[in-house]
N, C-alpha and C positions, 0 to 999 in steps of 0.2 A: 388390274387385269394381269399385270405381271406377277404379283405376289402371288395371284391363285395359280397360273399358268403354267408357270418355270419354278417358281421357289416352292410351288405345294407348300403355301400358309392358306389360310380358309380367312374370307373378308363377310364380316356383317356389319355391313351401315359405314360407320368411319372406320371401324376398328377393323386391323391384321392383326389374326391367331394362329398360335404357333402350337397345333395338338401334340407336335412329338420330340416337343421339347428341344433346348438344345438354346434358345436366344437369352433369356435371363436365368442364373441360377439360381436351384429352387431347389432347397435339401430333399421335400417331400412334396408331391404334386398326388397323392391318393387322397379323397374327401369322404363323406357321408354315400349312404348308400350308391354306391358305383363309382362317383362321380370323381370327376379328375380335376385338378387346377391347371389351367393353361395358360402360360403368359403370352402377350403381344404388346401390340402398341395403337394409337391415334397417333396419327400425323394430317398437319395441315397448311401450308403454302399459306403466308399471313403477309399482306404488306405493312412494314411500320415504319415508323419516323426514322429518318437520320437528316437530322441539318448538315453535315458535312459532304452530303452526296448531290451531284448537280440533281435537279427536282425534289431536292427534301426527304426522299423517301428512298428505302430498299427492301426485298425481297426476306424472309425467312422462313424456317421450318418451325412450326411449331411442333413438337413430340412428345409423349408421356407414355410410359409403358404400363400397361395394364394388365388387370387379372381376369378372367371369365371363368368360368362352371364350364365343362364339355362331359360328354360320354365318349367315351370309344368307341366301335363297331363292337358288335358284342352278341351273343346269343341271347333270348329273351331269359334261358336259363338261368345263364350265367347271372344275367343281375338280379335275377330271385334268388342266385347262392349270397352275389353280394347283398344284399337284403337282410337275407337270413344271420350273413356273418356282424353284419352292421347291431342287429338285435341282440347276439351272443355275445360278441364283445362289449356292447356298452359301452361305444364312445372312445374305447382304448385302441387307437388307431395304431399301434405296436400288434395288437390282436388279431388287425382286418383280414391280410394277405392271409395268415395262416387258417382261419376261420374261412377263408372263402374257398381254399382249398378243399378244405373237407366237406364243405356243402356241396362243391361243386361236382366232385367225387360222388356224393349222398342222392344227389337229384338227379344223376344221367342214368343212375340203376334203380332210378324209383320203383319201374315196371307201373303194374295196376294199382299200388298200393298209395293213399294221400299222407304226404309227409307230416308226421305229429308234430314237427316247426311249426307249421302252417293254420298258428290260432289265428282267432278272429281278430285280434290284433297286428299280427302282422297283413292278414289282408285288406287290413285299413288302409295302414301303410302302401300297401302291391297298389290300391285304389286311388290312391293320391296321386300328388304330381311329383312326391319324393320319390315314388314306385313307377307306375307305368304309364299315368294317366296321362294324355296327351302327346307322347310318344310319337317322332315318326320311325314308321317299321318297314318293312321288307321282307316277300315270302315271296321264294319261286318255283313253288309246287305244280305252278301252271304249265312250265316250261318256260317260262320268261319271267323276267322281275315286274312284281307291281310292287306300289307302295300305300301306306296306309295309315291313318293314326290310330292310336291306341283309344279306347273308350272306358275299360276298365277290363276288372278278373272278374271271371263268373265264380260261383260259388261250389260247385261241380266240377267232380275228376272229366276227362275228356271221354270215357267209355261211362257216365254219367250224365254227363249234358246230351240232352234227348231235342230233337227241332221234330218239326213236319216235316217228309220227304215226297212231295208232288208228285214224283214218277212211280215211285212203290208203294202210294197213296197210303202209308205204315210215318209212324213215330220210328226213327233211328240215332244210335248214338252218334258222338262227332266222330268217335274213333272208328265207327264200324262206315261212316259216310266215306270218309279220308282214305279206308283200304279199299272201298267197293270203287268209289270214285277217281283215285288217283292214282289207286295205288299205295297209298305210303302207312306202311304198317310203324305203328308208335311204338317206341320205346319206353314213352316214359306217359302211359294214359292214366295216374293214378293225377297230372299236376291238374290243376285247372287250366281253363281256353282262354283266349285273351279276346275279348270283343274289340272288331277290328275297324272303324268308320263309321260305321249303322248297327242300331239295336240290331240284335239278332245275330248276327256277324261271328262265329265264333269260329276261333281256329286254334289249333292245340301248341303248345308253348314253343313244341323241341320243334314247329314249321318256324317259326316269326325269329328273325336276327331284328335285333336294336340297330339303326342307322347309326355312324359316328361324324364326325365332320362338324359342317355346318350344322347340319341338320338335327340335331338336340343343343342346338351351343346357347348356353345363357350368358346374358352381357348385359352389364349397365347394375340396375338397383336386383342385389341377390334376396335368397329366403333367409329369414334366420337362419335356418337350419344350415345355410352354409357362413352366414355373413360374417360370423366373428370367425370359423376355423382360418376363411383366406384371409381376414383383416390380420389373423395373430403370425400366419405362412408369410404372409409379404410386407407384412410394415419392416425397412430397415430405415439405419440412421444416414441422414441427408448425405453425408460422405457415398454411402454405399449405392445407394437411388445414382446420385451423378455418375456413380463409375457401370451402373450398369446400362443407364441409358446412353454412357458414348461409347459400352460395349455393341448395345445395339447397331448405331451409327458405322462402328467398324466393324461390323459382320456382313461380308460381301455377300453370304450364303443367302441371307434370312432377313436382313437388316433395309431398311428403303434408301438404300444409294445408289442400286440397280433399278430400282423404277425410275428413279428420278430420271436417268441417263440415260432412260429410254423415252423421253421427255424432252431430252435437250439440258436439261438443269444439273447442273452440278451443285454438290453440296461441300461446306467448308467441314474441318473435321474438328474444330472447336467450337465451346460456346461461344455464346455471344456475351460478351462484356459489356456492362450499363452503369454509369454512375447513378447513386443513390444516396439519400439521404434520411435521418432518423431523426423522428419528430420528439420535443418533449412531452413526456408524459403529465395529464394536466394532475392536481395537485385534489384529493378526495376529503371533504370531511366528514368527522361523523357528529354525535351532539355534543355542544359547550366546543365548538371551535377544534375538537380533537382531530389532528391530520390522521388517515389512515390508507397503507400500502396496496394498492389495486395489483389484483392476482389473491391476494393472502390477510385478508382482514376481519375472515369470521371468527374467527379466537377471541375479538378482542373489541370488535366496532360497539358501538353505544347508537343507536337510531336518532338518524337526525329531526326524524319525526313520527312518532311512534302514535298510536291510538291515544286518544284522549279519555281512554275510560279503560277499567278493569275487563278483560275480554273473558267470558262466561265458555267452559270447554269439558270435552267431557272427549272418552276414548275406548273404541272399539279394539278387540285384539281377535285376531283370526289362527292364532300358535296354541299352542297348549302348554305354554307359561302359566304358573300360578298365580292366583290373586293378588296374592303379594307381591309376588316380585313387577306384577303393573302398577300397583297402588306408590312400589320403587319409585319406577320410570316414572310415574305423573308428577310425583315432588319433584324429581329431579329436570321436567321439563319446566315446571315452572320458576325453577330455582335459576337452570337457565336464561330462561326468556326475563328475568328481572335482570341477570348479569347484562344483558344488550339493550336495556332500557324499554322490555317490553313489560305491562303489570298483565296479569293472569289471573281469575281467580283460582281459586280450591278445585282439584275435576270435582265436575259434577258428577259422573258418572264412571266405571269400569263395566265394561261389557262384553259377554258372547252371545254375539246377536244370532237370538235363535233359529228363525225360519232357515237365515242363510249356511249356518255351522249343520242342518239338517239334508237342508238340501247338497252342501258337498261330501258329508257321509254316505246318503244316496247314490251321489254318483252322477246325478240331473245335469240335465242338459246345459248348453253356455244359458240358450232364452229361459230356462225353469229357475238357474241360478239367479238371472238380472231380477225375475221377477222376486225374488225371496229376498236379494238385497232391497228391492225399492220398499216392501211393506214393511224392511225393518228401520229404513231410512224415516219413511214417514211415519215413524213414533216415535221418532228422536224427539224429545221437549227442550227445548233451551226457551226461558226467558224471555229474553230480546235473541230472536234468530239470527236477524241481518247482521246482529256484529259476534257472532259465537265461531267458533271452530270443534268441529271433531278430530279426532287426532285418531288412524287406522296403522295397528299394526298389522302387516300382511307375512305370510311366510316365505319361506325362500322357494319352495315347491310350488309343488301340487296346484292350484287354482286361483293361485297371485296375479296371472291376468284376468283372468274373467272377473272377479272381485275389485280388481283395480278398474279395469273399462266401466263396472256396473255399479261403481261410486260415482264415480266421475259424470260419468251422462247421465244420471239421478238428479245429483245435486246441483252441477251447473248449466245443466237445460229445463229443467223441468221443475226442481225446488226452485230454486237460485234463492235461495237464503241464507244458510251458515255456511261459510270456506269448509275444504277438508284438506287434511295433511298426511300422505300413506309414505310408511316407511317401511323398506324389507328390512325380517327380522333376518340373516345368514348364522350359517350354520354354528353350533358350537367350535370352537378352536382356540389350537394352544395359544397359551400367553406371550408374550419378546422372550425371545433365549427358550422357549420348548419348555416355560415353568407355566403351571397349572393349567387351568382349562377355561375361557370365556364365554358363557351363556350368550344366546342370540343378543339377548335383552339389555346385557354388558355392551355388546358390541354397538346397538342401537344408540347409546348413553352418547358414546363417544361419537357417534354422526350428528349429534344435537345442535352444535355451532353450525354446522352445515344448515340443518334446517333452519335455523333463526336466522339464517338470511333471506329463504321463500317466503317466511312466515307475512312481514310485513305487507308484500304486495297484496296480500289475501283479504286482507283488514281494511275495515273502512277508519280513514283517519278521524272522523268522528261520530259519535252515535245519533241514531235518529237519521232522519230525513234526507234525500240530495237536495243540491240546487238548481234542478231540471237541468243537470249536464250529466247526471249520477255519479253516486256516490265516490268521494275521496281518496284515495289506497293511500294506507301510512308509506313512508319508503327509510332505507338504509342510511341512503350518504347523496351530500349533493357537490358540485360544482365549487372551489374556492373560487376559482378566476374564468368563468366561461367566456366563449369568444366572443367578440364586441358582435356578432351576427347571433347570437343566444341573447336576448334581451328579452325580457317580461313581453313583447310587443310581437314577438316569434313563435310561428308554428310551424314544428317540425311534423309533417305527414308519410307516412309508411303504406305500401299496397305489393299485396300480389295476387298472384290466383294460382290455387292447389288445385288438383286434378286427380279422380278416378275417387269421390267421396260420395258413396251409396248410385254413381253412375251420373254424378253432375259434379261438375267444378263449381267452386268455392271462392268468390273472390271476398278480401278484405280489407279494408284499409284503418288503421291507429292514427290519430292526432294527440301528441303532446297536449297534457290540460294546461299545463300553465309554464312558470319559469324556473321550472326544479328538472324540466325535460326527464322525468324518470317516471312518470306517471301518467296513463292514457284513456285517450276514450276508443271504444271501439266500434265498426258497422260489418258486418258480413250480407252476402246475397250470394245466391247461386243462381251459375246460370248455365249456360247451353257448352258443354266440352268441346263441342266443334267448331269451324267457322261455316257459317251458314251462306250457299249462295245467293245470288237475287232468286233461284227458282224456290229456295228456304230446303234444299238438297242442302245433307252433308258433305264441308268438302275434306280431305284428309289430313289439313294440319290443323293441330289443336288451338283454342281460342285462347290467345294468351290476352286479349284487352280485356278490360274491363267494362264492361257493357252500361252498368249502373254508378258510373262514378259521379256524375253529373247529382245524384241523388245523395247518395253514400256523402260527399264531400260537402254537400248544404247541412244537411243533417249534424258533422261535425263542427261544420263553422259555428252552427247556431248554439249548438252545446259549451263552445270553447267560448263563443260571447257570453255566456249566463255563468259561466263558469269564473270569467276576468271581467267581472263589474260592469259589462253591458260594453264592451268596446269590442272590436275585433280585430286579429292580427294586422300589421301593417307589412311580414315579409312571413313567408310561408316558403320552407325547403320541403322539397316532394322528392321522397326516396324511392325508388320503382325497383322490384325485383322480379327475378325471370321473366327477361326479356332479352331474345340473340338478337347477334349483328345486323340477321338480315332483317327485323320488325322493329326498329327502330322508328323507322320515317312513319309506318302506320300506326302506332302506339304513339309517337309524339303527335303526329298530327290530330288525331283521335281523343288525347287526353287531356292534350293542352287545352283543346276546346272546352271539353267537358270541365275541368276545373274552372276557366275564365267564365261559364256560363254559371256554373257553382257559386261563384262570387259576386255574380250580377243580381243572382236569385236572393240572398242572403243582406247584401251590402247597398245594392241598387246599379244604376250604371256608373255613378261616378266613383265607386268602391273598387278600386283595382291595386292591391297588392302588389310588393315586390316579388316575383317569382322565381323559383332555380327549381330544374329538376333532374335529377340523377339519378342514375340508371346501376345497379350493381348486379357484378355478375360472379357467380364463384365457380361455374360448368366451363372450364378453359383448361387448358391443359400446362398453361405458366409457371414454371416452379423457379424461386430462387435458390441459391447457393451463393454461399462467402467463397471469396475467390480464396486462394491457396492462400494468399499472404495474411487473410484475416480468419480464417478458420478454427482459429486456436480463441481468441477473442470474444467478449461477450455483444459487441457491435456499440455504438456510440452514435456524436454527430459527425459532422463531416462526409468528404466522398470515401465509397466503396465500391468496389466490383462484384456484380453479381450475374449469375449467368442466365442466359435467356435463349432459348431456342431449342433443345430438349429435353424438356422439364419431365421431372420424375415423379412417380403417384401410382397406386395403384386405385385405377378408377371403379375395379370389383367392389373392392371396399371402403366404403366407407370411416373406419378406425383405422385404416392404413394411411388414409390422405390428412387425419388431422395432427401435424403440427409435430415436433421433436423435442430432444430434452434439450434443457440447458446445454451449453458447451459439443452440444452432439453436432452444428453445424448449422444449424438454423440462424437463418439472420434475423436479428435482437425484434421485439415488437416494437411498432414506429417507424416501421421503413417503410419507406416509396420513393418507387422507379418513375417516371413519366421519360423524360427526355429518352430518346435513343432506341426505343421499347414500346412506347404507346401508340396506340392507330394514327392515320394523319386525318386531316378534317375537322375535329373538333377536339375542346378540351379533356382530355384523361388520364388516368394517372392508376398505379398500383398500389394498394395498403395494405400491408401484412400488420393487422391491429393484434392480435392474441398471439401472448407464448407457447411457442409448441409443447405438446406434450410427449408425441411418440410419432414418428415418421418422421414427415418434409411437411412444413406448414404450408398452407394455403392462400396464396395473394387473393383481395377480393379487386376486382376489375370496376373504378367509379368510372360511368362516364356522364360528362354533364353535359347534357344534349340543349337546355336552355336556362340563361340564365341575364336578370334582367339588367339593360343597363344602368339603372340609377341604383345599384348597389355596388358596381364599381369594385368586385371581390376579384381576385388574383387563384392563381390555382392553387395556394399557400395556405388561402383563407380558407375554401373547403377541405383541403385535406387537412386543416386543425379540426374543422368544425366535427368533419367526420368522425376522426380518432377518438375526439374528447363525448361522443356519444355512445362510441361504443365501451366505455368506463360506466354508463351509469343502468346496465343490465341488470333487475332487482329480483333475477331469480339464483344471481350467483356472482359469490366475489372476488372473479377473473374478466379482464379484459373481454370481449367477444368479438 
């Protein structure tokens, strides 16, 4: 209330935003059509551990400064100039300002005449939610302000769009309603109307002002169309993130030290200092005993269990590459896939598969395109199917999604027979040092190692049949020394549940098949996105249990018994993701059941496993930092200080939150915080498993809500166990 009040920042949900700038600096804050970058912050009041304080515990700020999408207050013109100048520039945001000037200028003096800008492409655009759609607006023609949402542009200049007029019992234009009615002669009747709430609704562009503020602000998960401009505007290196979030903290203006203290609460003006320590990293092989570097081992790894048979493959191209230079690529795929211990046969095939290369000539719709892929799918011939790959190369343009989605949901929902592998071909470009020029096709060559790391999970490790657990996936590298809680007799379980998939949530859970922990079975169900009352009303927050585990978890135990010689695990770690602080007690009491009744169904009643299950979270706003005296450092064993209490990130984006370079400031991978940092009440602990790449890496939050007494683990033993799982990710040969 004070941020909005006194400091004029605009709050939605947790987040304070700051539209006019001024709290974090920001070289360029102008975006895609109209749209502005606004920084702010999350803040939240967290009690955590301190043994040093009489009760154990004390008070902190949790903070992370964020990114959002905003408009401005604006006339409905003006962001049909910015529109127009978004289209003419093409992306060159050097371009924007001056481009929208001249639109802006071009559109006020339209008069009657419709602007030759204004193809049937840009009015896709004006129709969408990039343009105007859903919009809240403001007209006060009436003499007073009402407000309204946008519903789309008519197709029609405003002395064009004709309605029924009830009192004149006559068809009239808007323009000639608007001067008879209100008075307000147009200036500019040549633009189209904006439909304002309800069909029908039409009111001419140069009445409707764009709301700014609040009231268009986006927050949380962006569109494409903005998500990489702010992830590339606000990722800095972890040094930078620190200095600007305790710029924050010292901005009396704009910063939350005046709310607090209207509160009662005073806040410190440093961070918080935590000892921490860095786990060893466990040790990877590949085949014949060969150790290999986790982060960096697709150059060079050898499959520590590869298919048992020649894998039968054949390859689509969607480029207009020559024959030749695919019939290239497939030697050089299989010449590949032999170097990492995969056998291949000869392609079977080189292809442009016709219906679909027809229908994107045409121009056809995303569903005309899915159906062209699926009829060219279904006369793919391989041999043995179940163990074949197609290999798709896609363009860097034009129709590479829809062709990617309408492989995809073909083959493994609906075939589910031979794997596929789609790789973007990118554009030609110069060679190292600006010598000669490299083909898409070139470039492709050189992402090979990359692929033969996906390749294996795709493959069945052997040909023929499953053993009603289904079928086997080759994998990469396993385990030299895994933790004495990884034993052949351990089931590692994984669940969460996704939300907003064709208007139902998605829950699913993966069980480890055996003791290579790198390969799974899996169960999916959907079910109700809401939580339903006793009257079977929707209530407003979304359903984060899992409604069907009880089912989902019998179903894996009995596969994971047929799978390991007819026995069944004797200790089972259950991984739980997205789930907050406050659905903890309902989700454990809820699930814990559900799996104990899982294992009664399966086992009988005297079948009771050892049990742990934990809870990860990565939606917090925690960020670490090397304190000053280690910053220069690549991090080690031993104590370290790291800072805790306003943690830096931009929460807009996505590619801004994951993780920084070497040496840029990021604490080393292997670290965890518990002591001094974590909640009180139960056991938990922070792990920053992956090296950053670009930003502030990201701690994942374990917390072990239960875990049994006859295994007697320490909080040392999960957070090895954890670490050395997250090394055996077989779609990629970094940490996760």
């Amino acid at each position: 209330s004070h941020a909005v009040a006194v400091q004029g920042l605009v709050a939605k949900g947790r987040r304070v935003v700051c539209p006019r700038g001024g709290l974090v600096d920001c070289e360029e804050t102008s975006l895609r059509h109209g749209r502005q970058l606004w920084m702010g912050y999350l803040a939240n009041l967290e009690v955590i551990d301190d043994p040093l304080r009489v009760g154990g515990m004390r008070c902190s700020l949790s903070l992370n400064y964020s990114a959002s999408v905003g408009l401005p207050e604006m006339s409905a013109i003006d962001l049909l100039a910015h529109l127009l100048a978004e289209d003419w520039c093409r992306g060159q945001s050097r371009q924007r300002q001056e481009g929208f000037r001249w639109f802006q200028n071009s559109l006020w003096r339209t008069g009657e005449r419709w602007p030759q800008e204004l193809t049937d492409k840009l009015m896709q655009t004006l129709n969408s939610e990039m343009g105007l759609r859903k919009l809240r607006v403001k007209c006060d023609y009436f003499g007073y302000e009402r407000r309204f949402v946008v519903l789309g542009a008519g197709t029609k200049p405003a002395w064009g769009q004709t309605f029924w007029y009830e009192p004149e019992q006559r068809n009239v234009s808007v323009a000639e309603y608007f001067k008879t009615k209100w008075g307000k002669e147009l200036y500019c009747s040549g633009l189209p109307c904006l439909e304002l709430t309800k069909r029908g609704n039409f009111v001419p562009m140069e009445l409707v002002t764009v709301l700014g503020a609040e009231h268009n602000l986006t927050v949380g998960k962006l569109r494409p169309e903005y998500q990489s401009e702010v992830s590339r505007k606000t990722t800095v290196p972890p040094d930078q993130r620190k200095k600007n979030i305790q710029d924050i903290i010292a901005n009396d203006g704009l910063g939350p030290r005046l709310a607090l203290q209207q509160k009662g609460v005073e806040l410190a003006t440093s961070m918080l200092k935590v000892d921490g320590h860095c786990l060893q990293a466990p040790t990877l092989l590949g085949d014949r005993g060969q150790a290999v570097t986790p982060g960096n081992y697709a150059n060079n790894f050898h499959c520590v269990a590869p298919p048992d048979y020649s894998v039968p493959w054949g390859l689509w191209c969607f480029t207009r590459d020559a024959p030749r230079d695919l019939w290239g690529l497939a030697a050089e795929v299989k010449k590949r896939a032999s170097a990492h211990g995969l056998w291949f046969d000869d392609c079977s095939f080189v292809e442009y598969p016709q219906r679909t290369w027809q229908a994107i000539q045409n121009g056809d719709s995303a569903e005309a395109l899915r159906a062209a892929v699926r009829q060219d799918l279904d006369r793919v011939n391989f041999a043995d199917a179940s163990s074949a790959l197609l290999f798709v190369v896609l363009p860097s343009d034009g129709r590479k999604d829809d062709i990617y989605k309408a492989v995809k949901l073909h083959t493994e929902t609906e075939l589910c027979t031979f794997a596929t592998q789609c790789v973007v071909t990118p554009p030609a470009s110069k060679g190292k040092g600006g010598k000669g020029e490299q083909s898409g096709i070139q470039q492709v060559e050189r992402k090979l190692n990359n692929i033969m790391v996906k390749l294996p999970a795709k493959l069945r490790l052997r040909r023929g049949g499953d053993d009603g657990a289904g079928a086997e996936a080759a994998r990469n590298v396993r385990l030299q020394s895994p933790h004495w809680l990884l034993t052949p007799s351990t089931m590692v379980l994984g669940a969460d549940v996704t939300h907003h998939a064709a208007g139902v949530s998605v829950a699913g859970v993966v069980a480890t098949r055996g003791a290579d922990f790198a390969t799974y079975l899996s169960e999916l169900r959907a079910q109700s996105p809401f939580v339903l009352g006793a009257d079977k009303k929707r209530a407003r927050k979304s359903e984060e249990r899992i409604l069907e585990l009880t089912a989902m978890t019998a179903s894996l135990l009995r596969r994971w018994r047929a799978a390991n010689r007819d026995r069944l695990p004797e200790t089972v770690l259950y991984y739980r993701d997205g789930v907050s602080d406050g659905q903890f007690k309902p989700v454990l009491t809820m699930e814990l059941n559900q799996l104990a009744e899982a294992m009664r169904q399966v086992g009988g009643p005297e079948y009771e496993p050892k049990l742990v299950i934990i809870v990860g979270q990565k939606r917090h706003q925690t960020r670490f930092f090397l304190d000053s005296g280690e910053a220069g450092g690549s991090g080690g064993t031993g104590s370290q200080g790291y800072g805790h209490g306003w943690r830096g990130g931009e929460k807009g984006g996505k590619g801004g939150e994951k993780g920084g370079g070497k040496g840029a400031g990021n604490v080393p991978p292997g670290t965890v915080a518990g002591r001094g940092i974590a909640q009180p009440g139960h056991l938990n602990f922070f792990l920053v498993s992956a090296q950053g790449i670009k930003g502030t890496s990201i701690p994942c939050h374990y917390h072990v809500l239960h875990a049994d007494a006859r295994l007697e683990v320490q909080a040392s033993d999960l957070e090895q166990v954890t670490y050395q799982l997250c090394h055996l990710y077989s779609r990629a040969d970094k940490v996760v």
